[in-house]
KOLTI-424107 format. One record per residue: y, z, x of N, C-alpha, C in turn; residue in one letter; residue number from 1. Coordinates in steps of 0.001 Angstrom, whole numbers. Layout:
KOLTI-424107
n.py,n.pz,n.px,ca.py,ca.pz,ca.px,c.py,c.pz,c.px,type,seq
Y,Z,X,Y,Z,X,Y,Z,X,A,NUM
...
This chain:
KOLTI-424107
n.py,n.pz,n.px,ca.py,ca.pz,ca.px,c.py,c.pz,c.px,type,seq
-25534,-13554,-1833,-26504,-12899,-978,-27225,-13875,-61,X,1
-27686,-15302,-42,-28097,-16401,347,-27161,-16501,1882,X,2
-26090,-15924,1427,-24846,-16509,2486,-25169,-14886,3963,X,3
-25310,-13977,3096,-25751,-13234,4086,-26836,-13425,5219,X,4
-27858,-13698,4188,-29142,-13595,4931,-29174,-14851,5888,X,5
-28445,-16423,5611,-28300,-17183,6514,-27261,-16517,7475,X,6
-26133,-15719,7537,-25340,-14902,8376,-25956,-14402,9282,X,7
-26941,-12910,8797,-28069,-12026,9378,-29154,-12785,10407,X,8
-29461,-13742,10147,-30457,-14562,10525,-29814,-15723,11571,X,9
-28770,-16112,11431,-28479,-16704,12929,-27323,-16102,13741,X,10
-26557,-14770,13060,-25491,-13681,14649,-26326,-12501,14060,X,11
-27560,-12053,14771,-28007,-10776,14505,-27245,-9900,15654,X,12
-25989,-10067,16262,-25261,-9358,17157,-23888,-8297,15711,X,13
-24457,-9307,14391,-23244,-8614,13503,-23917,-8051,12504,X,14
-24114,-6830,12282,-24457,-6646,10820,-24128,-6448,9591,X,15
-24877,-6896,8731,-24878,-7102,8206,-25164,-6070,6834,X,16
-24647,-5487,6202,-25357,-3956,5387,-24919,-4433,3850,X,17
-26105,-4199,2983,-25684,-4759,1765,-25612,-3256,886,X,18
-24940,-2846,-215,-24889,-1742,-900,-25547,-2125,-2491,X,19
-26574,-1730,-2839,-27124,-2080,-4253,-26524,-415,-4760,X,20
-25697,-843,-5823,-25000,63,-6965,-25462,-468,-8079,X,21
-26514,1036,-8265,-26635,1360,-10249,-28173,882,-10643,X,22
-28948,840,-9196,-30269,335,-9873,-31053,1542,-8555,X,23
-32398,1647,-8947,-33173,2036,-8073,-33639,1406,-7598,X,24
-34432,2023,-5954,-35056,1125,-4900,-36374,-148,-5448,X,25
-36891,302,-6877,-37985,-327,-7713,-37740,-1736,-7688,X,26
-36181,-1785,-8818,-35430,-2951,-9389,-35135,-3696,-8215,X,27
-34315,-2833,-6829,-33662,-3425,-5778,-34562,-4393,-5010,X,28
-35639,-3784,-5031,-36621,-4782,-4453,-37405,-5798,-4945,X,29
-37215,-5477,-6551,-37985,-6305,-7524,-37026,-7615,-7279,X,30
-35869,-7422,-7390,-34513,-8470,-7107,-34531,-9727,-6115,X,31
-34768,-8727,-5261,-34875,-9295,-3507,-36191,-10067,-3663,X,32
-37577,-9613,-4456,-38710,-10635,-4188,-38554,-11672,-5355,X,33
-37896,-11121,-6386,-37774,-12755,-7048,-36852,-13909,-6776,X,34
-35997,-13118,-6002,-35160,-14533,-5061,-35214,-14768,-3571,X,35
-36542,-14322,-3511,-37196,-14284,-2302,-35917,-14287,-981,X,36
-35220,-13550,-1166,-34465,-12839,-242,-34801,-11736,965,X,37
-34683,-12338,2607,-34982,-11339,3107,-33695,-10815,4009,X,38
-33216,-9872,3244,-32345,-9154,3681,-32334,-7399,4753,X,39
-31912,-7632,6192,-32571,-6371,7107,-32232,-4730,6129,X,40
-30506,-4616,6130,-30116,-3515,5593,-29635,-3351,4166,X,41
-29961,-2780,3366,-29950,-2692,2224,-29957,-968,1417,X,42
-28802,-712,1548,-28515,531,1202,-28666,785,-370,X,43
-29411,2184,-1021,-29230,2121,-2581,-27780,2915,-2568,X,44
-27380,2883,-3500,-26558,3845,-3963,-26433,3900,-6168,X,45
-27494,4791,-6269,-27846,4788,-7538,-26391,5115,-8420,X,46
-25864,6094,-8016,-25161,6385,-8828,-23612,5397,-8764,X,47
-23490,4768,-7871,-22381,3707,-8034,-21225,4536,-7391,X,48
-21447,5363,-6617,-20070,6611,-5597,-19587,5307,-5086,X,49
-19972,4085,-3881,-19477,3190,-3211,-18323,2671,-3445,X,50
-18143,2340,-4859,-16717,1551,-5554,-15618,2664,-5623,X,51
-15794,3687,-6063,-14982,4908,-5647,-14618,5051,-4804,X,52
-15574,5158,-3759,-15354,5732,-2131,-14664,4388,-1669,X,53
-14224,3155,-2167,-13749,2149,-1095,-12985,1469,-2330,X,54
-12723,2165,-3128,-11326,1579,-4669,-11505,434,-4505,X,55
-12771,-469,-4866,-13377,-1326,-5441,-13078,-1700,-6394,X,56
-12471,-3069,-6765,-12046,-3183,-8248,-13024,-4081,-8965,X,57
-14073,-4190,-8794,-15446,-5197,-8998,-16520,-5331,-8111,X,58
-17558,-6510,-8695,-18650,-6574,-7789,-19052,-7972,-7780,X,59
-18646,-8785,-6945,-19205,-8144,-5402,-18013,-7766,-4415,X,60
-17758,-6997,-3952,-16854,-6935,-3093,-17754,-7035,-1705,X,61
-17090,-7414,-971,-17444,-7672,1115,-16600,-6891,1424,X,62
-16842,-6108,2307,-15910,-4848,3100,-15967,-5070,4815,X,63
-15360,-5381,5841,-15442,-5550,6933,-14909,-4811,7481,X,64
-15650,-4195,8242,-15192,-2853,9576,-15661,-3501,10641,X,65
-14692,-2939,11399,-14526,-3266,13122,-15649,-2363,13657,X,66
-15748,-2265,15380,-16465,-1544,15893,-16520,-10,16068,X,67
-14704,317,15227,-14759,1512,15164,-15194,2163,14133,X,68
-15578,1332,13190,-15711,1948,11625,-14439,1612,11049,X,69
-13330,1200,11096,-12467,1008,10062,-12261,-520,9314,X,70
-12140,280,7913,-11862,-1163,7290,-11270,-2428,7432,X,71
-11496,-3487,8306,-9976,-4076,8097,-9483,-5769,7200,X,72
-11044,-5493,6350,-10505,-6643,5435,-11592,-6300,4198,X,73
-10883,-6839,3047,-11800,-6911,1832,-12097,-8104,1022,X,74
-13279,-8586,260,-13213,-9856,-467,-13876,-9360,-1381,X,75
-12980,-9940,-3015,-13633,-9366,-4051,-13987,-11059,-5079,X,76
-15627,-10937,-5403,-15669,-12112,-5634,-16876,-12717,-4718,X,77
-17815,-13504,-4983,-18278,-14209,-4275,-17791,-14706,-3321,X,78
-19067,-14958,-1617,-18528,-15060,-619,-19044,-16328,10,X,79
-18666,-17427,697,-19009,-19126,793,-19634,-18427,2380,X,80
-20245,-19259,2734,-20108,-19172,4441,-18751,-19720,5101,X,81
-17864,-20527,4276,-16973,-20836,4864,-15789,-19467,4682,X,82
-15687,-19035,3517,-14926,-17489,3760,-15300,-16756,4611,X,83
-16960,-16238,5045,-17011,-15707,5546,-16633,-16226,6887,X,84
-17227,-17037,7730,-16504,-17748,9237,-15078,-17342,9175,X,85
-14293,-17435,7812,-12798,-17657,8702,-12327,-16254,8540,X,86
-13142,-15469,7514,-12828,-13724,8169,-12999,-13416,9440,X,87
-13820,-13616,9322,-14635,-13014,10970,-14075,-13952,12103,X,88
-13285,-15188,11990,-12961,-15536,13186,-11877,-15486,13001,X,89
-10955,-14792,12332,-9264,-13912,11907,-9790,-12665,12715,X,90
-10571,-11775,12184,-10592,-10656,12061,-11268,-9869,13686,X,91
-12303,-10190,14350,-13443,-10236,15067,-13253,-10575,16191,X,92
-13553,-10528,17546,-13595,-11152,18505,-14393,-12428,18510,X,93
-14086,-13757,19331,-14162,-14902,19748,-15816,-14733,19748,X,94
-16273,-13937,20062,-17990,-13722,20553,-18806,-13847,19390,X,95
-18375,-13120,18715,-18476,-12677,16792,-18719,-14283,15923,X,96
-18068,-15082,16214,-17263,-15315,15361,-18906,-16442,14756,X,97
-18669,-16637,13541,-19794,-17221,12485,-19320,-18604,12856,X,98
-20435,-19625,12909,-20685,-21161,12879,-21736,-21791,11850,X,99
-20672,-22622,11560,-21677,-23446,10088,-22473,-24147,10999,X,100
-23665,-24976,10077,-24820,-25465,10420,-24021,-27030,10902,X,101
-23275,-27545,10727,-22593,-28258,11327,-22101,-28585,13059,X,102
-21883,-26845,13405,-21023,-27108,14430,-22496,-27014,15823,X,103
């Protein structure tokens, strides 16, 4: 989640939407202030439909849709900033594309 919010916070042209499955908005936020996480979108989904609706075989999965809404990549497993950059600069237009604190 660390990897997001540094994501969110320097291409706010991409968003970024996180799905909390199986807790309420209480816990979700209790979460977020003890790892002092500030994350923009943050969807609940109490009852856990999400992993169903997208045959999820674990958590965490990353789901990437294009500008039309369709899926076109998945990562199941924790996500580096360096996975994420080389999705998004496979997947994404040139404009898109994520830069480490390096470049």
């Amino acid at each position: 989640m660390p990897v997001f919010e540094q994501a969110q916070a320097q291409y706010p042209d991409i968003a970024f939407v996180m799905v909390n499955q199986g807790e309420s908005a209480q816990q979700a936020r209790a979460f977020l202030e003890s790892e002092r996480l500030h994350l923009k979108d943050v969807l609940l989904d109490p009852a856990s439909q999400t992993m169903q609706a997208v045959a999820s075989r674990g958590l965490p999965t990353t789901l990437f849709f294009d500008e039309q809404g369709r899926l076109v990549d998945t990562h199941l497993g924790e996500l580096t900033m360096a996975s994420l950059k080389h999705t998004v600069s496979r997947r994404f237009a040139p404009a898109q594309q994520i830069k480490t604190d390096k470049e």
